[in-house]
C-alpha angles and dihedrals in degrees: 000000000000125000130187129186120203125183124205131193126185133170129188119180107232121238131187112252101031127106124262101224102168125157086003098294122097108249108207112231131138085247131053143160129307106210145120092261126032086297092241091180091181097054090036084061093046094046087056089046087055100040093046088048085066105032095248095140119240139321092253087056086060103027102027117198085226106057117091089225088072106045108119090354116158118253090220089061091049087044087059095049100046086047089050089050086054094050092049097064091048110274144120137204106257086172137310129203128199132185120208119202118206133129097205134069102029100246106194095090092061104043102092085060093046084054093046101051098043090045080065107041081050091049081225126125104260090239078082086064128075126169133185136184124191131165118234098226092263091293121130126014089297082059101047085053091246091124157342132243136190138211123204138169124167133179132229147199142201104256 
């Protein structure tokens, strides 16, 4: 059987004003992403997992920040994409994890509905899907509340 591990790293700055779309539900907080897209920094984090898993290349090569048909557009639809891509050349979610940093708003609470919607987004159980968030003390940009970043890795098989 073939496996194949992907990592994926994202970053927004965070403005007043903008919306907090993170794990595909809308987080309310005074403060949100500024993107193209929706600025989905979790599942921007978890399409480049998936993409770099299987060497095909980054989310901005397949979803470019500059092109009109991605303004606004919503991450879960990316998410889709990346994982039919992924499909496509033979492989299948075993899990993936991902770790937000952020030190505002507290995350927990929502986590279990990040997981669930992206378990089905995904067409996976949700036991594939694992997802953390931790502060980091008020230290860094994520803890002077200027943005937020994401860490994913997911593993594949051969179907």
């Amino acid at each position: 059987m073939s496996f194949r591990v992907g990592i994926g790293y994202d970053v927004h700055r965070l403005a007043e004003g903008e919306s907090l779309w993170l794990g595909g539900i809308l987080i309310p907080h005074h403060k949100g992403t500024v993107a193209h897209s929706d600025g989905d920094v979790v599942i921007h984090a978890i399409c480049d997992a998936l993409l770099g898993a299987l060497k095909l290349r980054d989310i901005g090569t397949h979803f470019p920040d500059n092109s009109a048909e991605f303004k606004n557009i919503d991450s879960k639809i990316l998410l889709k994409r990346s994982y039919d891509l992924v499909k496509g050349k033979g492989y299948e979610l075993v899990n993936l994890d991902a770790s937000i940093s952020a030190q505002q708003p507290r995350l927990t609470p929502f986590v279990p509905q990040m997981e669930e919607i992206m378990a089905e987004v995904l067409g996976v159980d949700i036991d594939c899907i694992s997802v953390k968030a931790t502060t980091t003390e008020k230290l860094g940009f994520e803890g002077r509340e200027e943005g937020i970043s994401v860490t994913a890795i997911v593993l594949l098989q051969k179907s």
